[in-house]
One Martini backbone bead per residue (centre of mass of N, CA, C, O) as a GRO file, in nm:
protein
  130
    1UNK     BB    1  -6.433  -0.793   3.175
    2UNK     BB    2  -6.577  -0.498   3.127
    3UNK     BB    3  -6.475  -0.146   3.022
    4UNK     BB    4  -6.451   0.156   3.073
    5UNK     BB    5  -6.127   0.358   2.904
    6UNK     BB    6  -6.238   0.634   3.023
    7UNK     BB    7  -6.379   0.570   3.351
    8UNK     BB    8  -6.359   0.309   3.471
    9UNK     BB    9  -6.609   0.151   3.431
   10UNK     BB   10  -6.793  -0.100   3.477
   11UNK     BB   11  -7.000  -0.323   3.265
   12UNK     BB   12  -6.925  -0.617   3.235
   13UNK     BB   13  -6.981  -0.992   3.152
   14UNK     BB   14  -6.818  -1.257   3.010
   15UNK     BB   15  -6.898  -1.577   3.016
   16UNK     BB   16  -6.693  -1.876   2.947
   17UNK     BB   17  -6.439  -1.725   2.928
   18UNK     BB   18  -6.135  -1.653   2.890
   19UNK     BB   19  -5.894  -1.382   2.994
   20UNK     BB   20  -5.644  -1.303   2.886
   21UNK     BB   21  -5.705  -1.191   2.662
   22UNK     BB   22  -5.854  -1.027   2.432
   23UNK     BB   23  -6.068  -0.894   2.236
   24UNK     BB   24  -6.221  -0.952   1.893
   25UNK     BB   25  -6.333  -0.748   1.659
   26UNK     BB   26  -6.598  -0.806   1.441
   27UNK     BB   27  -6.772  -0.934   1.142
   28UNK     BB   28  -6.987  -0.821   1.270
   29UNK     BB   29  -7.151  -0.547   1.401
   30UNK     BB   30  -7.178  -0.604   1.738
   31UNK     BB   31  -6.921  -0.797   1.779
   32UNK     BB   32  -6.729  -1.044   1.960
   33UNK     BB   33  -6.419  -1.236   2.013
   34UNK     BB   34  -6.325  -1.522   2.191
   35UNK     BB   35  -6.164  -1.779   2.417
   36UNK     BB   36  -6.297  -2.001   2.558
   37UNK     BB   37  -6.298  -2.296   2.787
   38UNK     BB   38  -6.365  -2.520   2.514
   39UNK     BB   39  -6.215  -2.494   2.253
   40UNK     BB   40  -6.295  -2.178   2.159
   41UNK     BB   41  -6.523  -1.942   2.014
   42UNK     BB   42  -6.688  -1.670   2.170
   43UNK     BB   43  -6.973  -1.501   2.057
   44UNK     BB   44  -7.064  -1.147   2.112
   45UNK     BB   45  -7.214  -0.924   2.256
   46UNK     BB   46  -7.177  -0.564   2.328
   47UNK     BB   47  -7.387  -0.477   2.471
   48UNK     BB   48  -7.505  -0.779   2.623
   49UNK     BB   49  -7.261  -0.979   2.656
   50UNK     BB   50  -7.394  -1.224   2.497
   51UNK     BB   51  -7.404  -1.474   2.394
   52UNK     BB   52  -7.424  -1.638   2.011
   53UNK     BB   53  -7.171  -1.842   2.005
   54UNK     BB   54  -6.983  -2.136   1.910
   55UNK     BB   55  -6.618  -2.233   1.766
   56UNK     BB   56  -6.457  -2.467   1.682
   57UNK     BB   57  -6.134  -2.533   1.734
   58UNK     BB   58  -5.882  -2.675   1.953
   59UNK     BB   59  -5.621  -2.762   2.137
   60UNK     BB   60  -5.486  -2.537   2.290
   61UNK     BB   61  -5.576  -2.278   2.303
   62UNK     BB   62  -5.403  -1.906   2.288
   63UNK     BB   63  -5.496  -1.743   2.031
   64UNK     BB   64  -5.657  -1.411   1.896
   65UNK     BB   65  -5.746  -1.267   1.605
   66UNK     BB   66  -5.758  -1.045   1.330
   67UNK     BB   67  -5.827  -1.035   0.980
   68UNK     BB   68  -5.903  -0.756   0.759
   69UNK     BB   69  -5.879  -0.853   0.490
   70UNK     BB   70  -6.035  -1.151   0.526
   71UNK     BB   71  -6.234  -1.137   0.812
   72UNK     BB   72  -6.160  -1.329   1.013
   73UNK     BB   73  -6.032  -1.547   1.243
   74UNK     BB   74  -5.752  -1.666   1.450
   75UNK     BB   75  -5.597  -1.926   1.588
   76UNK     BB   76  -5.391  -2.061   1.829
   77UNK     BB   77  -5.298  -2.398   1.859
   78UNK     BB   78  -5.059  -2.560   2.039
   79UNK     BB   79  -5.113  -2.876   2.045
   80UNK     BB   80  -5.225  -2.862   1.729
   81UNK     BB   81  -5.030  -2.751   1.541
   82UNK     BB   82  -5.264  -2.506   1.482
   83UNK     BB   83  -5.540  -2.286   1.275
   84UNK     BB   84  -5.818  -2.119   1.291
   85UNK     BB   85  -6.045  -2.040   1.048
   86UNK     BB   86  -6.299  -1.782   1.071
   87UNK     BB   87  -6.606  -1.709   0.956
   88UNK     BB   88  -6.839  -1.426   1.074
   89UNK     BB   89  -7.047  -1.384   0.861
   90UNK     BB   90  -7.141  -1.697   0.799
   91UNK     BB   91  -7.099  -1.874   1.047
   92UNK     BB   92  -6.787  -2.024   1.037
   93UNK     BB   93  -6.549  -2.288   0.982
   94UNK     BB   94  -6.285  -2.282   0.724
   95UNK     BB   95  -6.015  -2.408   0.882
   96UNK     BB   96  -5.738  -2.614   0.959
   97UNK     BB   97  -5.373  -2.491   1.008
   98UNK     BB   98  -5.112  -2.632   0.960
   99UNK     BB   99  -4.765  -2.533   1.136
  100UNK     BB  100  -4.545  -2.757   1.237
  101UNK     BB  101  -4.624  -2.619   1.559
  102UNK     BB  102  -4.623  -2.448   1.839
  103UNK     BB  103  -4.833  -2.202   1.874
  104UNK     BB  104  -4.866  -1.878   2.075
  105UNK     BB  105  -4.897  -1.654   1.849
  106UNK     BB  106  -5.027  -1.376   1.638
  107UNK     BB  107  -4.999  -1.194   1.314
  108UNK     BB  108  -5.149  -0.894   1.105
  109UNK     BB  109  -5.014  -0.737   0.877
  110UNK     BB  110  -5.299  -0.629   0.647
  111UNK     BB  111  -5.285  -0.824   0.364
  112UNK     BB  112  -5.329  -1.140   0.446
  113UNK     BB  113  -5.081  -1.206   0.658
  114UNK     BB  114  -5.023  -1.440   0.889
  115UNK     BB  115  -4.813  -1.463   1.174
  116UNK     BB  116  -4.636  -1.742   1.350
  117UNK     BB  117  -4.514  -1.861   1.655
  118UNK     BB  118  -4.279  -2.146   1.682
  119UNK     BB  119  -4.223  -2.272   2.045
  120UNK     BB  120  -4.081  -2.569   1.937
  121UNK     BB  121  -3.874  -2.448   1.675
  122UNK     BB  122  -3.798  -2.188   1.600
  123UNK     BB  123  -4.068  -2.033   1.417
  124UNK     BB  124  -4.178  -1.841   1.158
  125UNK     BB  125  -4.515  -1.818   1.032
  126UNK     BB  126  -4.662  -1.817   0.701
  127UNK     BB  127  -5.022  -1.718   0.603
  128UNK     BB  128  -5.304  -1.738   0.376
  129UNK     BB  129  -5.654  -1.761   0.468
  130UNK     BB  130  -5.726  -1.708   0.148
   0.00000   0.00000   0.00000
């Protein structure tokens, strides 16, 4: 469900995604990014929130990120013990990054550097995406 932050009033409602967490803005401008209901990342539109795309992820995808510095878009999924990596501009997935553990959430310093926690090994592990 979107909603407006003003007046609270439902704005509608973007479908095939994940609940939980929140949608992230990013590049280009004009779409937002959630986390799919099968192992995705679907890219919606802002206005019409009609799907544009969805990007391959991994298995137990748990959490979604946006780091300014580089751009990216970046998953942390939890059973396959990596972070997905995503350019939302060329509109492609960059890479896969093993994290040696299953990772439950992560966050962007803002200077490219994204540290993920891995709440299997009780380790927090940092990485740059560029």
């Amino acid at each position: 469900m979107v909603v407006d932050e003003d007046t609270g009033a439902l704005l509608g409602e973007v479908t095939g995604v994940n609940v939980p967490t929140e949608p992230r803005w990013c590049t280009p401008p004009g779409s937002g990014m959630q986390l799919g209901n099968d192992q995705s990342v679907v890219e919606f539109d802002l206005k019409t929130l009609r799907v544009i795309r969805r990007y391959p992820a991994a298995e137990d995808v748990d959490a979604i990120l946006f780091d300014p510095a580089s751009g990216y878009v970046l998953t942390m999924n939890g059973d396959a013990h990596s972070s997905t990596v995503i350019e939302p501009r060329h509109q492609n997935v960059v890479t896969n990054i093993p994290l040696g553990g299953k990772p439950e959430y992560g966050a962007s310093a803002g200077d490219g550097m994204v540290y993920a926690n891995l709440t299997d090994v009780s380790e927090v592990v940092k990485s740059m995406p560029t």
